[in-house]
C-alpha positions in Angstrom: 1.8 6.9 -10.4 4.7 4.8 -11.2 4.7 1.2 -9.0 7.8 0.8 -6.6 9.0 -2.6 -8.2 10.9 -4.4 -5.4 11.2 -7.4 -3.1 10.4 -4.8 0.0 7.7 -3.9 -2.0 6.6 -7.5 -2.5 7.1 -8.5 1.6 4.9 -5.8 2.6 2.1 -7.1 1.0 2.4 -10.7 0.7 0.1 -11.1 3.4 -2.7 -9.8 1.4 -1.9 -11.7 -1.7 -1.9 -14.9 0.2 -5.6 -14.2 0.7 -6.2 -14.2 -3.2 -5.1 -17.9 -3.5 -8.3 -20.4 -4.8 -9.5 -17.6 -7.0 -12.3 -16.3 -4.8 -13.6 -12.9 -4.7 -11.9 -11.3 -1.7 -13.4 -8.0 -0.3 -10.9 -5.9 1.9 -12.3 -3.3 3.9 -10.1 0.2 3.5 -10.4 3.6 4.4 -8.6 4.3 1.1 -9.8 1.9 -1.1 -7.6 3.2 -4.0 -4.3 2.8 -2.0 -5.2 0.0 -1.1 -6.0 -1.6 -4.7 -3.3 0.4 -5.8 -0.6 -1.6 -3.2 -2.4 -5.0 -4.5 -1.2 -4.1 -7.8 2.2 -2.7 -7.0 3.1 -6.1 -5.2 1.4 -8.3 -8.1 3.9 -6.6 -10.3 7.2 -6.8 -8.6 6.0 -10.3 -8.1 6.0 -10.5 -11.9 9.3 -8.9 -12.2 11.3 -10.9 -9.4 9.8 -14.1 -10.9 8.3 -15.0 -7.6 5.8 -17.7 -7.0 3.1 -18.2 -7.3 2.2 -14.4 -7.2 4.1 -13.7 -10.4 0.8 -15.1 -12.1 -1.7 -13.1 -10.2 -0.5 -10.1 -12.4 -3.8 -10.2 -15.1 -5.7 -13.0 -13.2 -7.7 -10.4 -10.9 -9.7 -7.4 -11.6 -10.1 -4.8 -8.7 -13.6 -2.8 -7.7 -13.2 0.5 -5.6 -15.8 1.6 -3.7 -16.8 3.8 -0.7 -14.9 2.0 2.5 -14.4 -1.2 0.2 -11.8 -3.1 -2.7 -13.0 -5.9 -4.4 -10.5 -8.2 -5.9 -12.3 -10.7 -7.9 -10.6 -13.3 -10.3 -11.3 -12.6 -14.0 -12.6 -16.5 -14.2 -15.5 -15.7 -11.6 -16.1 -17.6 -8.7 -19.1 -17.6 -6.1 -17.4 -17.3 -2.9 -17.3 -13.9 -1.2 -14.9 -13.5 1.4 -14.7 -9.8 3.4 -11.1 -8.9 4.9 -10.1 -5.5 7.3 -6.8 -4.3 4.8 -4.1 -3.2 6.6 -1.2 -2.6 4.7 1.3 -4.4 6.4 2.6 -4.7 10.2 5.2 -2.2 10.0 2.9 0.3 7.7 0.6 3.3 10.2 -2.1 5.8 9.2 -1.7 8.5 11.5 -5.2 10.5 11.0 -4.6 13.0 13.6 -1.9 14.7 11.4 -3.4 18.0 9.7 0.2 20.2 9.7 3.3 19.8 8.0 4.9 20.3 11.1 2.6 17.1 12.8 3.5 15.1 9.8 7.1 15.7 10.5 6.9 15.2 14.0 4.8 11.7 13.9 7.3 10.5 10.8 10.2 11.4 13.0 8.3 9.6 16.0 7.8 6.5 13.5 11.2 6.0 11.4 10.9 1.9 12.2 7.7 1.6 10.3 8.4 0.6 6.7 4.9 2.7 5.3 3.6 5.9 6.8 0.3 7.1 5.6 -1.4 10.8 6.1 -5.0 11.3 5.0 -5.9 13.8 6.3 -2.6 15.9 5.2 -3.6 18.0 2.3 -0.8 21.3 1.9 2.9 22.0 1.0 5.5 19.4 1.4 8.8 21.2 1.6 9.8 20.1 5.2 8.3 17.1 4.7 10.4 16.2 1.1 13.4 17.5 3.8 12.9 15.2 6.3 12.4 12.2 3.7 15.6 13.2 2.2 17.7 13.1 5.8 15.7 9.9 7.0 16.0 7.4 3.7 12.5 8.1 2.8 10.0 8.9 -0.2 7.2 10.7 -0.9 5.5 7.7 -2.6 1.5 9.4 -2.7 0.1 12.5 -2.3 -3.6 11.7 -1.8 -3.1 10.8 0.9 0.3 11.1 1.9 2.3 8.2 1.8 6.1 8.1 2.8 7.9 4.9 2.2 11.3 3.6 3.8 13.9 3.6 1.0 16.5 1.2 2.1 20.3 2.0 0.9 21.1 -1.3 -0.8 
């Protein structure tokens, strides 16, 4: 997958890259630990691009550890603090579980068209309607596994 370099990109998760300041080894707790590592590393690089500080150097300073229910950011100069975190991708970002349709991912996406980040783990089949509905709402597919529609903003 390709990262979404831009400053919306950035906002969403500067929260989490806050955390990462002092070089300590930062757990977050996710149920997707690979989106979640994955969003860490999308924001560290439109950092880089948009010059921003000081995240624009956290680029090639951490490494990232995926396991079962956990993503472990640790500095590539170690450090012996251990700090655990509940990710959450940003405020205006859901995970809607009960979706299992295309038609229920439709309907909660329609339900949600505020939220910046919808995700869908549990959402495994076609996504015709759903690549629709992005289309006539300013949204993207972004992920399929799990499914994750972003807000594309007309700029």
């Amino acid at each position: 997958m390709t990262y979404n370099i831009s400053l919306k990109t950035l906002e969403r998760s500067v929260h989490l890259l806050d955390e990462l300041k002092g070089s300590n080894i930062v757990e977050y707790e996710a149920d997707n630990p690979h989106m979640a590592a994955y969003t860490l590393r999308e924001a560290m690089h439109s950092a880089k691009h948009f010059k921003i500080e000081p995240y624009c150097n956290y680029d090639y300073s951490f490494s990232f550890k995926q396991e079962t229910g956990i993503v472990t950011a640790k500095p590539r100069k170690s450090s012996s603090i251990r700090i655990r975190r509940q990710y959450t991708p940003s405020e205006d970002a859901q995970i809607v579980y009960e979706a299992t349709s295309e038609i229920e991912v439709v309907a909660y996406a329609g339900a949600m068209t505020d939220l910046q980040q919808m995700q869908f783990p549990n959402y495994h089949g076609p996504t015709e309607r759903i690549e629709r509905w992005c289309a006539a709402n300013l949204f993207e597919i972004s992920a399929r596994d799990p499914l994750t529609l972003i807000q594309i903003h007309a700029d």
